[in-house]
TORKE-49609 format. One line per 10 residues: number of its first residue (from 1); their letters; for each residue x, y, z of C-alpha. Coordinates in Angstrom, 3 decimals, always signed. Example, Ala and Ser with C-alpha at 12.3 -4.5 7.8 and 13.67 -1.06 7.14 Angstrom:
2
1	AS	+12.300 -4.500 +7.800; +13.670 -1.060 +7.140;
! end
This chain:
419
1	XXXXXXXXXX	+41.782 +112.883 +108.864; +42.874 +112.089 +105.350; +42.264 +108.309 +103.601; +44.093 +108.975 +100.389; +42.738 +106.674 +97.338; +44.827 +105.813 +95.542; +44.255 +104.440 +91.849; +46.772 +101.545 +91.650; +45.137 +100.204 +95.370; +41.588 +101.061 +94.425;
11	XXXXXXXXXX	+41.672 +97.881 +91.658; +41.079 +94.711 +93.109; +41.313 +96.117 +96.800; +38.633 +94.637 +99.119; +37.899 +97.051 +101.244; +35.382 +99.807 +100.565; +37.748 +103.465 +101.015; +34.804 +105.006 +103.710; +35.470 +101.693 +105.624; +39.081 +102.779 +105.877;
21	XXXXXXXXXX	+38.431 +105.984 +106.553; +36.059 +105.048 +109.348; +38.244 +102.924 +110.719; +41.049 +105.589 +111.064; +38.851 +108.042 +112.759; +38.445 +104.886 +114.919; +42.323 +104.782 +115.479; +42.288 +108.865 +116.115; +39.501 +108.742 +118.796; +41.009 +105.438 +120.493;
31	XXXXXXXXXX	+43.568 +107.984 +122.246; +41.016 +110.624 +122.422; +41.544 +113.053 +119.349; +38.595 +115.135 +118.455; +38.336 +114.682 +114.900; +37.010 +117.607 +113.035; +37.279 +116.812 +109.533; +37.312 +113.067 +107.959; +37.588 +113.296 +104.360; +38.547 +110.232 +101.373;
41	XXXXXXXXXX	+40.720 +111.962 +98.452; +41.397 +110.556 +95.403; +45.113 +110.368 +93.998; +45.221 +109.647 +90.348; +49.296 +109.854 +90.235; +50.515 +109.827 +93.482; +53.542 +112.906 +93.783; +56.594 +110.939 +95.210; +57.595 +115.099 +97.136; +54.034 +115.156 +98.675;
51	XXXXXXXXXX	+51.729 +112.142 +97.421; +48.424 +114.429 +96.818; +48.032 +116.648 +94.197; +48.552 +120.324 +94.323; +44.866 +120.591 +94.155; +44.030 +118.768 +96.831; +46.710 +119.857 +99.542; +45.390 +123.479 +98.755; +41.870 +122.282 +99.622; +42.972 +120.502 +102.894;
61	XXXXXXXXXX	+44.951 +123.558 +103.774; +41.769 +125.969 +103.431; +40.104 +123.141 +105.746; +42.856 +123.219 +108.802; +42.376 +126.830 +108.455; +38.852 +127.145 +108.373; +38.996 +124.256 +111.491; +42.131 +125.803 +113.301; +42.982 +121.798 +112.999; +45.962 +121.844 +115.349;
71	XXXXXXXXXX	+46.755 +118.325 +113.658; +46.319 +116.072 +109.621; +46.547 +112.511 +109.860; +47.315 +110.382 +106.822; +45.947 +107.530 +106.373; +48.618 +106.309 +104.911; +52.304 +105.804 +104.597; +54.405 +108.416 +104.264; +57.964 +108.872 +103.628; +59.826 +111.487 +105.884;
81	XXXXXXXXXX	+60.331 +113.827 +102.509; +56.297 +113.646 +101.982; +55.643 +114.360 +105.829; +58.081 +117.479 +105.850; +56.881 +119.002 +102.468; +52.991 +118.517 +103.523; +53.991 +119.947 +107.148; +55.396 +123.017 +105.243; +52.245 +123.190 +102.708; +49.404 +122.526 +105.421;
91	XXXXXXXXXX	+50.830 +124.893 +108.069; +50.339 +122.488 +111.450; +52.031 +119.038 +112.153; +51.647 +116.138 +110.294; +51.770 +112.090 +110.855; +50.986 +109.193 +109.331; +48.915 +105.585 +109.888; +52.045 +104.094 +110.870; +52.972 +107.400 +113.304; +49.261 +107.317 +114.690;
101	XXXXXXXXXX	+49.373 +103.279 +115.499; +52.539 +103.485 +117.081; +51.249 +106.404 +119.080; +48.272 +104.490 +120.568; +50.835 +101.429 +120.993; +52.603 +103.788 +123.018; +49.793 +105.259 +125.558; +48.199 +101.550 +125.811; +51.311 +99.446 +126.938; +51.551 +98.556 +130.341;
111	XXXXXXXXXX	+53.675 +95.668 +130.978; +57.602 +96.543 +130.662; +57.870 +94.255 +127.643; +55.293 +95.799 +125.782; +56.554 +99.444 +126.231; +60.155 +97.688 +125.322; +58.513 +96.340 +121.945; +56.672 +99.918 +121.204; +59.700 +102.139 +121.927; +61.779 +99.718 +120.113;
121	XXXXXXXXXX	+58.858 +100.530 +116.512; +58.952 +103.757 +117.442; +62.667 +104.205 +116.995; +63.185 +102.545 +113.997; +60.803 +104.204 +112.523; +61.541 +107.506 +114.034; +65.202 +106.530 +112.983; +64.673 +108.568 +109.597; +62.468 +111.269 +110.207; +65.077 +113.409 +113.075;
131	XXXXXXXXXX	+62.707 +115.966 +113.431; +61.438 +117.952 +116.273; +58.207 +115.626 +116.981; +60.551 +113.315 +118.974; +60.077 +113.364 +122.738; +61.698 +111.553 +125.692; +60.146 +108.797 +127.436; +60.093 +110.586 +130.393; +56.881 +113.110 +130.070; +53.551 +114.036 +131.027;
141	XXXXXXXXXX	+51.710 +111.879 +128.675; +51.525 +108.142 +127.102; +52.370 +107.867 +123.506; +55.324 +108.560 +121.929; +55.476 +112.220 +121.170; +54.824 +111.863 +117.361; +51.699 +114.412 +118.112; +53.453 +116.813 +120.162; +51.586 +118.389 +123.456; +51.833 +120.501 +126.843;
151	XXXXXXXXXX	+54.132 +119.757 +129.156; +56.572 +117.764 +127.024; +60.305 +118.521 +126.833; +61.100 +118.456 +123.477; +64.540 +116.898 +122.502; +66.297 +116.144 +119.271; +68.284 +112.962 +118.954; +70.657 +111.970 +116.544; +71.185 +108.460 +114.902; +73.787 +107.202 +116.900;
161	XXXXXXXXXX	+72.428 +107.580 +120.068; +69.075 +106.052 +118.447; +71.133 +103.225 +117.241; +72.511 +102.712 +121.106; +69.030 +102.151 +122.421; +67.957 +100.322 +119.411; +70.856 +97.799 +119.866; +69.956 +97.974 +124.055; +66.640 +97.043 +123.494; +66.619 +94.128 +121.387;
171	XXXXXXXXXX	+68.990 +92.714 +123.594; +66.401 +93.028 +126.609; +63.661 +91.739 +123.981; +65.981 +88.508 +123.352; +66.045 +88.380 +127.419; +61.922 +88.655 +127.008; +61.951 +85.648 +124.629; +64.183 +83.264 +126.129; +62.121 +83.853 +129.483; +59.146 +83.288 +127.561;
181	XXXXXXXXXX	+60.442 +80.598 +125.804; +61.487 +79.145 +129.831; +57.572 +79.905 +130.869; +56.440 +77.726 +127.939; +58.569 +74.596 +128.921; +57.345 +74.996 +132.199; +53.600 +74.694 +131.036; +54.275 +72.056 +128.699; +55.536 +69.856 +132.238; +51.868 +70.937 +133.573;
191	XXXXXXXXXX	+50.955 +70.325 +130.922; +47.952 +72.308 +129.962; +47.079 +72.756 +126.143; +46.927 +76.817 +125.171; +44.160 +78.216 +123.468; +45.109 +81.803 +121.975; +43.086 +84.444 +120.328; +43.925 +86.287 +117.641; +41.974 +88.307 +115.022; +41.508 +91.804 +113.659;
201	XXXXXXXXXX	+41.397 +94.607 +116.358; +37.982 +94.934 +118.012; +36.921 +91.897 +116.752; +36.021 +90.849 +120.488; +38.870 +89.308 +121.228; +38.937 +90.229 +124.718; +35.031 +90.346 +125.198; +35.151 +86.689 +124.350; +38.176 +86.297 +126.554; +36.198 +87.483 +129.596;
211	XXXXXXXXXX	+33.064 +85.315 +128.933; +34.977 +82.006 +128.965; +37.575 +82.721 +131.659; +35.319 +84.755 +133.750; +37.802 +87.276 +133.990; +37.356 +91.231 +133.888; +40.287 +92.101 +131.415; +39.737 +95.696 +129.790; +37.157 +95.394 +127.305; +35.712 +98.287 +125.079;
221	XXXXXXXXXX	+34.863 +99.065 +121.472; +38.130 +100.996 +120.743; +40.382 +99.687 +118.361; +43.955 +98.029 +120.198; +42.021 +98.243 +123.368; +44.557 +95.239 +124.836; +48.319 +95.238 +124.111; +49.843 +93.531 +126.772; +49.134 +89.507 +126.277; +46.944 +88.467 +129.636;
231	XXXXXXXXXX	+46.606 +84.570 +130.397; +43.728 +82.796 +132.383; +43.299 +78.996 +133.404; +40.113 +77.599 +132.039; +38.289 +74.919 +132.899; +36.399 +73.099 +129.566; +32.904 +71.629 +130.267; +34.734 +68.040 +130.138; +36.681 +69.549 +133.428; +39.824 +69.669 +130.941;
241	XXXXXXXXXX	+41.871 +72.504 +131.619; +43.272 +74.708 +129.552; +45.391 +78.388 +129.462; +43.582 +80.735 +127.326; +45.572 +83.726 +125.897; +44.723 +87.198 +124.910; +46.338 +88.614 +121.892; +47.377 +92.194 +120.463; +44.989 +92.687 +117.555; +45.993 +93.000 +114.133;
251	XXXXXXXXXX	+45.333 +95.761 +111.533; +45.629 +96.217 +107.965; +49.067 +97.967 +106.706; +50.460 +97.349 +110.491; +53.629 +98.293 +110.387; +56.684 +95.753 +109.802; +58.897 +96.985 +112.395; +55.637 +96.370 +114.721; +55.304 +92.612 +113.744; +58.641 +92.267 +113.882;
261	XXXXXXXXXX	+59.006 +94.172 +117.566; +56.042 +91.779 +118.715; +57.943 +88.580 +117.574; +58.210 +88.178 +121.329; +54.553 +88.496 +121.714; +53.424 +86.265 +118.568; +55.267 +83.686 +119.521; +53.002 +82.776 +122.180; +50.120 +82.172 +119.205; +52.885 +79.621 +117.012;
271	XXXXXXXXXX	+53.102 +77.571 +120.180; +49.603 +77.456 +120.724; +47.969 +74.172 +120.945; +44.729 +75.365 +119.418; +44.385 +79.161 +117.942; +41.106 +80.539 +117.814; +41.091 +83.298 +114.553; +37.979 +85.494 +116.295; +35.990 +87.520 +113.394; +33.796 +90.423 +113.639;
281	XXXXXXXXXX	+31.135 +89.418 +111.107; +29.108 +92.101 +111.416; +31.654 +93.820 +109.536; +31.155 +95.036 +106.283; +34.999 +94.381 +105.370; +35.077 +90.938 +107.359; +36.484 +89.357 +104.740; +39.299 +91.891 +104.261; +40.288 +92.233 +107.721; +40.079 +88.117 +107.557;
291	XXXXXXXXXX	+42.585 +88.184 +104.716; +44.881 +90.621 +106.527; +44.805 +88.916 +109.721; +45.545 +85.512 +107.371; +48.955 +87.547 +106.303; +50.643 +87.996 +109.386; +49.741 +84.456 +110.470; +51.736 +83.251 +107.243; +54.832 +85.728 +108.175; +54.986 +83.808 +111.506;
301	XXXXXXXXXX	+54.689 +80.539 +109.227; +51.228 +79.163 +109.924; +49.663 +78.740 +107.006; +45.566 +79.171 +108.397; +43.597 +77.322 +105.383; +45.777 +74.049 +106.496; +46.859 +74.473 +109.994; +44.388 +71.894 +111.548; +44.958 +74.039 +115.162; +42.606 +77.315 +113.263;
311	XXXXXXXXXX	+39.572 +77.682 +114.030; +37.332 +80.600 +112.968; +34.927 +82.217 +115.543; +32.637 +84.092 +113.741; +31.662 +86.746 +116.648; +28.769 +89.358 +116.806; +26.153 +87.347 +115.353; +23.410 +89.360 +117.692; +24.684 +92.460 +115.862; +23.346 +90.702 +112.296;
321	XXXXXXXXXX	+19.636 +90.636 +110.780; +18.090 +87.500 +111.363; +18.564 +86.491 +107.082; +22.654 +87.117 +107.687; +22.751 +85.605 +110.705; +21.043 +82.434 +109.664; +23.670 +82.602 +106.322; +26.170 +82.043 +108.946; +24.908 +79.270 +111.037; +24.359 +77.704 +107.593;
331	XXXXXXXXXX	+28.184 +78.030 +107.103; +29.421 +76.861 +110.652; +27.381 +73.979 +110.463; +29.001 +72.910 +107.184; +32.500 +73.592 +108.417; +34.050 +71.974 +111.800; +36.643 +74.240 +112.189; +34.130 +76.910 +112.260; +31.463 +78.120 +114.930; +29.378 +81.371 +115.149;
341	XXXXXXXXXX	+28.835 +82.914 +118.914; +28.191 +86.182 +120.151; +30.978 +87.057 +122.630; +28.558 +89.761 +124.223; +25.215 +88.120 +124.868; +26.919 +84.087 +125.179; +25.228 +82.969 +122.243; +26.946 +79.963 +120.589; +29.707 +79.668 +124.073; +28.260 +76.341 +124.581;
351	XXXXXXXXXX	+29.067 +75.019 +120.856; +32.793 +76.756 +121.094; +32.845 +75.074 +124.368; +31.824 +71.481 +122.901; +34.284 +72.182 +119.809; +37.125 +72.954 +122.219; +36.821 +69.587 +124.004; +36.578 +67.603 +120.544; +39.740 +69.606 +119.801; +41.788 +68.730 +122.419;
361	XXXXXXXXXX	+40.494 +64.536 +122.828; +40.798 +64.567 +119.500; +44.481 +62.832 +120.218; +43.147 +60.956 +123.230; +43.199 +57.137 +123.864; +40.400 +55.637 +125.559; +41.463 +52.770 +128.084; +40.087 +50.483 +130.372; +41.927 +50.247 +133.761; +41.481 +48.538 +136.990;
371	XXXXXXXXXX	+43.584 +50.275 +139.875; +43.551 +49.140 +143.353; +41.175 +51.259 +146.062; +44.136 +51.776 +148.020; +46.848 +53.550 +145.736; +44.936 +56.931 +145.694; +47.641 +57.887 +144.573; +47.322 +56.481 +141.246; +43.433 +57.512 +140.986; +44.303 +60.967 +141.781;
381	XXXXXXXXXX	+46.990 +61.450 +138.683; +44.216 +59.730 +136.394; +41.780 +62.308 +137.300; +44.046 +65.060 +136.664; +45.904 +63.872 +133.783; +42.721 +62.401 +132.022; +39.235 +63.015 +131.299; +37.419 +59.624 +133.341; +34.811 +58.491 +131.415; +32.969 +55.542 +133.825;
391	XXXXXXXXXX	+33.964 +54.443 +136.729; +32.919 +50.941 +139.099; +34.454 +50.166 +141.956; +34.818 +46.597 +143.397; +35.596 +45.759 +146.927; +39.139 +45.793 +145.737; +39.639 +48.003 +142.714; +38.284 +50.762 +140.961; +37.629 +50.272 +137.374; +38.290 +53.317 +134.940;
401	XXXXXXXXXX	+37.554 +54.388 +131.100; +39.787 +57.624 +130.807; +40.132 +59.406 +127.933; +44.208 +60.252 +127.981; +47.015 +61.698 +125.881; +49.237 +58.170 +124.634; +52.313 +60.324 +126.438; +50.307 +60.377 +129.788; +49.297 +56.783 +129.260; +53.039 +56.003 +128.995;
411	XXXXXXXXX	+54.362 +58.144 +131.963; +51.484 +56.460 +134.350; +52.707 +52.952 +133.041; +56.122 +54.056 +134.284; +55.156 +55.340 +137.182; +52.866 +53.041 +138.401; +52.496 +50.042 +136.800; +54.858 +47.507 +138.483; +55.850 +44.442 +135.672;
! end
């Protein structure tokens, strides 16, 4: 595993370069590579044939030898010139971050949409690189081939035939989106508010998931352990309910043809009624992966620093030292679009719980109402539409405070207020 460093990124950048080389021995291991070498090099003038220096591709190649690596990763992008030229210089096969993501994409996806969206990445980017690392779908293995492996019938294909399934898929991913898009008017009849999660793979996303939908989604320190969204009801301490939605995670340098094959996916977070941005802060690049996550939110057009629907969950607190861990109380006490929990031990739930509520009666109207005993049901589309407050009952009626949305208000005057 190579993290080049290069000198034009190093200024400025916010991320320290073992960081990023952690985290792609993170990304190797998440589909169960053994990584025998993890190395940062850095690149004073980047070659445009094979971006390291001579230097340094002669020291990696005495490494894969001395390793019998079967495999280099790049941590980095590479054109399909670069990734021939090292192949040739380094002796064994070659890929880069974007090859390596879209390979885990590949072996994670479940749902048919998600392994439409994946193969759909994977072939435009495999559009310009014909070479022998493509396999079919149909093989012994998840992923997409870009490592090679037993058992797998290797088959070239050429650009046209590419461009056929390219052209086939995005029209089933436009059938994906208008279904979608069918699913969402049919909640918004219900309607129950969505909460989605997004945030910077392994943040916790799905950890915190589980602990307020009491659900047993697949959880686990790997990085993209969830790809496939996964939607719970949830009922709010107020007895509000809500539809809480798990997210694909987001990574720095993720490619665009990704973002752009998840449009379906992400759509799901710009119709949210509330988004909750969940942050490992534990992290020592929290503030980088915060900034990256902040990007794609603005290519889908929310702009997170005014988007009153944000809020920051600053997760993992029980992995901090009590002096960083108070820091960050100090900071979610001053902010109320911010709280600090710890998906993992339910630390802080409660508050999240509390802000969630404010959230959504933020837009509520309370009213006084007086409804006869009788018309039950009347009392019954209160209690479900609203939040009740007090109630008294007479011998005749039953007097309400609810808490309601001004459009409920209106449709029960319509419905059942006569004059």
């Amino acid at each position: 595993m190579v993290h080049p460093v290069l000198r034009s990124e190093a200024d400025g950048v916010l991320r320290h370069p073992e960081s990023c080389l952690d985290e792609a021995v993170g990304l190797a291991r998440a589909i169960d590579l053994e990584v025998v070498h993890a190395e940062c090099a850095r690149v004073n003038r980047p070659q445009p044939s094979i971006l390291l220096g001579s230097g340094t591709v002669e020291h990696f190649a005495q490494i894969v030898e001395e390793t019998e690596a079967s495999l280099v990763i790049l941590d980095h992008a590479l054109s399909p010139v670069q990734q021939r030229n090292l192949e040739k210089a380094l002796k064994v096969k070659v890929i880069d971050r974007t090859g390596l993501i879209l390979e885990i994409f590949g072996a994670r996806a479940r749902t048919r949409e998600g392994m439409l969206q994946v193969e759909l990445a994977a072939l435009t980017y495999q559009k310009s690189r014909l070479v022998r690392s493509w396999t079919h779908l149909e093989r012994q293995r998840g992923g997409f081939g870009f490592l090679g492996g037993p058992g797998e019938s290797q088959l070239e294909m050429d650009r046209r035939l590419i461009g056929d399934r390219i052209v086939k898929i995005k029209k089933e991913l436009e059938e994906v989106r208008r279904t979608r898009g069918l699913h969402r008017k049919a909640r918004a009849k219900v309607p129950y508010p969505v909460v989605a999660l997004v945030g910077y793979t392994n943040a916790g996303k799905s950890t915190l998931f589980n602990r307020l939908a009491n659900a047993d989604v697949f959880a686990k320190d790997l990085l993209f352990a969830t790809l496939d969204p996964t939607m719970r009801q949830v009922t709010l301490p107020s007895g509000r309910k809500v539809i809480l939605s798990d997210t694909v995670g987001f990574i720095s340098d993720l490619p665009h043809g990704l973002v752009a094959a998840f449009r379906a996916t992400l759509e799901e977070v710009d119709a949210a009624d509330i988004i909750l941005h969940v942050r490992d802060v534990s992290h020592q690049d929290s503030e980088a992966q915060k900034a990256d996550v902040h990007e794609v939110m603005s290519d889908m057009g929310i702009d997170p620093d005014a988007d009153d629907r944000v809020i920051e969950v600053l997760n993992k607190i029980d992995a901090l030292d009590k002096e960083s861990r108070e820091a960050v109380l100090a900071q979610t006490a001053r902010n109320p679009r911010a709280v600090a929990v710890s998906a993992l031990s339910g630390a802080g739930i409660a508050d999240l719980d509390r802000l969630l509520d404010q959230r959504m009666n933020a837009h509520r109207h309370v009213v006084d109402l007086s409804v006869e005993l009788g018309d039950g049901a009347a009392l019954a589309w209160l209690y479900a539409k609203g939040e009740v407050l007090e109630r008294r009952d007479d011998e005749v009626q039953a007097h309400i405070q609810v808490a309601i949305d001004p459009a409920d208000l209106a449709r029960f005057e319509k419905r059942f207020v006569q004059g």
